[in-house]
C-alpha positions as CSV (number, residue, x, y, z in Angstrom):
1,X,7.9,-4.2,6.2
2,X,10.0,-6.7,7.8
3,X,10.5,-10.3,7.3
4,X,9.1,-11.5,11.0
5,X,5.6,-9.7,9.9
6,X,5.3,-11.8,6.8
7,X,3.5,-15.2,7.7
8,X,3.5,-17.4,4.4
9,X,1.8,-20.2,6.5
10,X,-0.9,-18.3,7.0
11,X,-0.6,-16.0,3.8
12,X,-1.1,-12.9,6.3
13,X,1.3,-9.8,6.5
14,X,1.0,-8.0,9.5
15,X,1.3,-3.8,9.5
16,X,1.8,-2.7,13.0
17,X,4.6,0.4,12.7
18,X,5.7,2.5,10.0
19,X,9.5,3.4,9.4
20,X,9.1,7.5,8.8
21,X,11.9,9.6,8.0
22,X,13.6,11.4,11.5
23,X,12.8,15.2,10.4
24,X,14.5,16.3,13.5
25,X,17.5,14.5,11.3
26,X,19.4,14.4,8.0
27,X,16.8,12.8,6.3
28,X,18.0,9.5,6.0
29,X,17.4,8.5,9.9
30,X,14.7,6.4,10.2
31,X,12.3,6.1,13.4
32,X,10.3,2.8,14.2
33,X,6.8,4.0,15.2
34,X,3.1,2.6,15.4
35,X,1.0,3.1,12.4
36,X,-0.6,6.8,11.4
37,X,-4.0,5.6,13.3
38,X,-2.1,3.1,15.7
39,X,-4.0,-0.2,14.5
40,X,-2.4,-3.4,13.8
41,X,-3.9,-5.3,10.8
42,X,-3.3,-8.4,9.2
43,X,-4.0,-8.2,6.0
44,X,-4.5,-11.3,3.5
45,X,-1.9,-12.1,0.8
46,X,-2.6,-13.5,-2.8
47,X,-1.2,-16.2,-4.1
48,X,0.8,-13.5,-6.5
49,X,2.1,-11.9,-3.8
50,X,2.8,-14.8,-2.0
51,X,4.9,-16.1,-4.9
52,X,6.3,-13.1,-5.3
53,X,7.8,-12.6,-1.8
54,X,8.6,-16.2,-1.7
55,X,10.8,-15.3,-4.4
56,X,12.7,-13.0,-2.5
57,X,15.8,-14.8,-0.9
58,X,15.7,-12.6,3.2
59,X,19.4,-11.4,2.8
60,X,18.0,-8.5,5.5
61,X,15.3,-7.7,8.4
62,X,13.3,-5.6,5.6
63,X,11.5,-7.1,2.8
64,X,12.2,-4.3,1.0
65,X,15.8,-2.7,0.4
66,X,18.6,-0.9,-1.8
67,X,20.3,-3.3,-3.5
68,X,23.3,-2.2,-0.3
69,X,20.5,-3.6,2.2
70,X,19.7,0.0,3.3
71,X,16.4,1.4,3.8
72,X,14.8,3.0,0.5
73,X,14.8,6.1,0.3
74,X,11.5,7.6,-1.2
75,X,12.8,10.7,-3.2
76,X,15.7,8.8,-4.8
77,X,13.2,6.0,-5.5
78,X,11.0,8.7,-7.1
79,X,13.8,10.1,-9.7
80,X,15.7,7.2,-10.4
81,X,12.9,4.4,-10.8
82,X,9.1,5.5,-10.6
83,X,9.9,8.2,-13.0
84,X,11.8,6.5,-15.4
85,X,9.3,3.5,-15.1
86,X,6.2,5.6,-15.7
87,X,7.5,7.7,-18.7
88,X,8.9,4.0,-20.8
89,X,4.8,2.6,-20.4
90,X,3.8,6.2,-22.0
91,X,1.8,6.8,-18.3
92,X,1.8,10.2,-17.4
93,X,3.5,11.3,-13.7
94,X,1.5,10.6,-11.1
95,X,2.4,10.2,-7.3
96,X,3.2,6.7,-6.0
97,X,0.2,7.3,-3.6
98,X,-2.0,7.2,-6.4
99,X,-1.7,3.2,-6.3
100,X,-3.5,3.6,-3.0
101,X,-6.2,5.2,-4.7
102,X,-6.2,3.0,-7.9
103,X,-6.2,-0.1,-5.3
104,X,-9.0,1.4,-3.2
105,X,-11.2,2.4,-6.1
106,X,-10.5,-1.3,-7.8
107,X,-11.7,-3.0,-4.7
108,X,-15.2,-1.0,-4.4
109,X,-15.7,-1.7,-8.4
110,X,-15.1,-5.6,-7.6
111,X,-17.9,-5.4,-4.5
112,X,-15.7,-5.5,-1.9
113,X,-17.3,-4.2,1.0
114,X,-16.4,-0.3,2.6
115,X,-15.4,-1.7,5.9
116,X,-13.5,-4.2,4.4
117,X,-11.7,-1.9,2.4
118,X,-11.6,0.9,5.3
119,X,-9.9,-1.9,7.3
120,X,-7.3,-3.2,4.1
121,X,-6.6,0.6,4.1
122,X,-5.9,1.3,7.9
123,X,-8.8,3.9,8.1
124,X,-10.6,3.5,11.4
125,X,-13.8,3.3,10.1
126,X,-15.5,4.1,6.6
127,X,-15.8,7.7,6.6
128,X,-12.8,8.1,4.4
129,X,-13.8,5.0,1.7
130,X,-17.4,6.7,1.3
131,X,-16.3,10.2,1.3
132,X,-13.7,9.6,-1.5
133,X,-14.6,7.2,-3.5
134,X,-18.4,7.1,-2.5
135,X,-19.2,8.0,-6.1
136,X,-17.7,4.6,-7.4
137,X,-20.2,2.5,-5.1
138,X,-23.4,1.4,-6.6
139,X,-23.8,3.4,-9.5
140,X,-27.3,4.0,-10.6
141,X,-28.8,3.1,-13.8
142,X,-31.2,5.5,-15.5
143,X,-34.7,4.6,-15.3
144,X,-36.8,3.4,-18.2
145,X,-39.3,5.7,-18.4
146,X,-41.8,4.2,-21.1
């Protein structure tokens, strides 16, 4: 995410490209594309986020850096802070993209509605919400029977 895409007058952040690793390259080359599905979406930001990222004096185009101002890179992030992080709290490893999940699966338990969701998480429609986390939407009650 870069600096230009964050709008705190409007409290919007726009995703429109992804920074993938070059595999044709070392590793640590970095291509500018379009998103996975190609959408642009502006998504909304709370005021904790705002405040957050407000916080954050731009010393670089990213948001988000090494403390050099050079892109992150995912597998040292992995060993030298998720890791570390994860096992002081007492949490058991899981995968950073699990906070996808854990966002996704928050948002259907508040009501938040599947396209909204499908739309927060770049899926082009909600095929993907209802067929992985149909099961948290409207969970029935059991029937008095007497």
């Amino acid at each position: 995410m870069r600096w230009v895409d964050v709008d705190f007058t409007r409290s919007e952040i726009t995703i429109a490209e992804s920074l993938p690793k070059d595999l044709t390259g070392n590793g640590y080359t970095r291509i500018r594309k379009s998103t996975k599905t190609g959408s642009i979406r502006v998504l909304p930001m709370s005021q904790t986020l705002r405040e957050t990222l407000a916080a954050i004096a731009p010393t670089h185009e990213l948001v988000f850096t090494t403390v050099s101002g050079c892109i992150i890179d995912a597998d040292n992030f992995r060993m030298r802070h998720w890791k570390p992080i994860l096992k002081a709290v007492g949490v058991p490893y899981r995968k950073i993209h699990n906070c996808r999940h854990t966002m996704i699966s928050h948002a259907l338990e508040q009501g938040i509605a599947p396209t909204g969701i499908a739309y927060l998480a770049g899926h082009i429609d909600t095929r993907m919400v209802l067929t992985t986390y149909g099961h948290m939407i409207n969970k029935p009650q059991m029937p008095e029977l007497f």
